[in-house]
N, C-alpha and C positions, 0 to 999 in steps of 0.2 A: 421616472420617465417624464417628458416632457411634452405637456401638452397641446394636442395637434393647434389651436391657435396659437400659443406660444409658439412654435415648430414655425409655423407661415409666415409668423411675423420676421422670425429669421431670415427665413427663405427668402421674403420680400424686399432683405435689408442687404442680400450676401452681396460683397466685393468680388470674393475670391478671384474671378476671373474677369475681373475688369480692365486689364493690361494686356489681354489677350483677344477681349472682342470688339471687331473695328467697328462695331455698330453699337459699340456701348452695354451697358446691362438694363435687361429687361423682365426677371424671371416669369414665366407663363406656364400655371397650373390648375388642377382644380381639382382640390380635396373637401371631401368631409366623411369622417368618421361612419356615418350609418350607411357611407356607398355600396352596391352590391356587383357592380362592375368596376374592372377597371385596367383603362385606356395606356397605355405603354408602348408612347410612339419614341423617336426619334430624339429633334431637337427641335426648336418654333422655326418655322421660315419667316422671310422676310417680309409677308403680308401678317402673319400673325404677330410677329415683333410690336409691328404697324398699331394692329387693335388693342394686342392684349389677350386675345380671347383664342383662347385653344382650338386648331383645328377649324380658323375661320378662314378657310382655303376651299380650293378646289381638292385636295387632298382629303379634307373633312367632308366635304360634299356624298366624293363617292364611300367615305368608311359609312357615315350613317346608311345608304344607300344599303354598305353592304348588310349590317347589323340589322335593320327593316325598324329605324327607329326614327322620330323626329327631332328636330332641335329640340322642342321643347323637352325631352324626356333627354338627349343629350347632356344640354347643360343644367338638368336637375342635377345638381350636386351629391343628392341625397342616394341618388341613381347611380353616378357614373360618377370614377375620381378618374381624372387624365391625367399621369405620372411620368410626362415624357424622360428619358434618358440624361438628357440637358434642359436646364429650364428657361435659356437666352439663346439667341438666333447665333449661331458660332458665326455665320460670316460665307462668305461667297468663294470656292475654289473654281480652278479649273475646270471640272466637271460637273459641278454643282454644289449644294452647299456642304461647308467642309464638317465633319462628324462631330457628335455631341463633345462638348467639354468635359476630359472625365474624372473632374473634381467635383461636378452634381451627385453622379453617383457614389463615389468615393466620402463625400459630406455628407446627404442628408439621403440618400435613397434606403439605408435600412430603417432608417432612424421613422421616416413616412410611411413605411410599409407597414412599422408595427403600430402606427396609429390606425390603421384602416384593417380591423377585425372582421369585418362583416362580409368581406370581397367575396363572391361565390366563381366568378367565370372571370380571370384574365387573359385579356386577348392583348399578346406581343407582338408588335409590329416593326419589320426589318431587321438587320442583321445585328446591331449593336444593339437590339433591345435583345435578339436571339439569342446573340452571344453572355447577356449578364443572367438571363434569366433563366436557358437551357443549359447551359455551357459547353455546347458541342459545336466547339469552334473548330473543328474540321471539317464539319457541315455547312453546304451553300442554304442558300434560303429555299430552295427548291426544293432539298434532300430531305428538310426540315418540314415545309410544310407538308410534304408529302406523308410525313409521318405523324399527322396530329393527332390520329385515334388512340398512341401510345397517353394523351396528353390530357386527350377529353374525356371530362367535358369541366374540368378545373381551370384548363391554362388552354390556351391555342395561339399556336403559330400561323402570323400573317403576312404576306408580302406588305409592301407599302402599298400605299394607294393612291400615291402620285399619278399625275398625268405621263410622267417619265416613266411607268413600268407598262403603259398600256402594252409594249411588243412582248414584255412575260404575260400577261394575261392575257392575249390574244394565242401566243406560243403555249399555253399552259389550260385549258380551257376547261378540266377536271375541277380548277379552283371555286370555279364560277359553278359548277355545275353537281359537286359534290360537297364539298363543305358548307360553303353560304348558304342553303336552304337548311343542313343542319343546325349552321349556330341561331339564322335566324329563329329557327322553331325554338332551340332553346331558352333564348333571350324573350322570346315572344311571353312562352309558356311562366318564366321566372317573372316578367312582368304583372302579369293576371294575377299572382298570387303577393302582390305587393302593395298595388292601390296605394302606393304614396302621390300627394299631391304635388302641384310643381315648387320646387324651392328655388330662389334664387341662387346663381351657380355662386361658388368659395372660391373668383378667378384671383390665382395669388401672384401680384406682379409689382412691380415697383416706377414709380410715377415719375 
């Protein structure tokens, strides 16, 4: 097997979909092996593309918010691996941006999960992280999260946290009001018993 910096160096180097995204390749992640969360969103938007740095949006804003965590403890690597769905900004549709690339997952997503042993709480975010990870692709996100007790306290299903979902969380307000004081106490409580220091995050991207 192939070891998780050997693995990133790859990841940092992939083509594959370079003929497909009109903003170029940029892969944007954040592993390392002793993580004990780990982040499973979408694909990078177009401010993250920008940085580099996973979840440097408004979208990252309100997840930490939700999680009761800070950057600091965010981008500890050692803490938290951010494994989005696609690791480069697919590009801009009609309605917003168009869906992850599904040659990330298809190339390296088993291949990074079985480097990261130590995960205790995955938290999946929106429908194509839903769909690879649940696979109950007849379920809306709604159906899904409503069911996360089937899930926890291992994996849990999350809306996105875009600003573009405020009218489901506002129409949905059980989200806000039942789960999130949940996972927060969990994450809380998992953190107390961990005392690791901050490590520089492992943002794996390509320059």
């Amino acid at each position: 097997m192939m070891s998780l910096p050997l693995l990133s160096e790859e990841i940092r180097h992939c083509q594959l979909c370079l003929p497909k995204l009109p903003n170029g390749v940029r892969p944007v992640l954040q592993v390392n092996h002793q993580a004990k969360f780990l982040i499973v969103g979408q694909a990078p938007g177009r401010r993250v593309h920008a940085s580099g740095i996973p979840f440097d949006d408004p979208s990252g804003d309100r997840l930490r918010s939700w999680l009761g965590v800070t950057s600091q403890q965010f981008y500890n690597s050692e803490l938290f691996a951010i494994v989005p769905m696609g690791f480069c900004y697919p590009g801009r549709g009609k309605s917003g941006d168009l869906p992850p690339r599904p040659e990330c997952a298809i190339t390296w997503r088993a291949k990074l999960l079985a480097q990261l042993p130590n995960i205790q709480i995955t938290l999946v975010i929106g429908k194509y992280a839903h769909d690879y990870h649940f696979g109950h692709k007849n379920q809306t996100v709604t159906e899904l999260v409503r069911d996360w007790r089937q899930y926890w306290p291992t994996k849990i299903p999350l809306p996105h946290p875009s600003p573009r979902n405020n009218i489901w969380l506002r129409n949905n307000p059980w989200f806000a009001a039942e789960i999130l004081p949940e996972i927060r106490n969990r994450i809380s409580t998992l953190l107390m018993t961990m005392h690791n220091p901050p490590h520089p995050a492992e943002f794996v991207r390509a320059t």
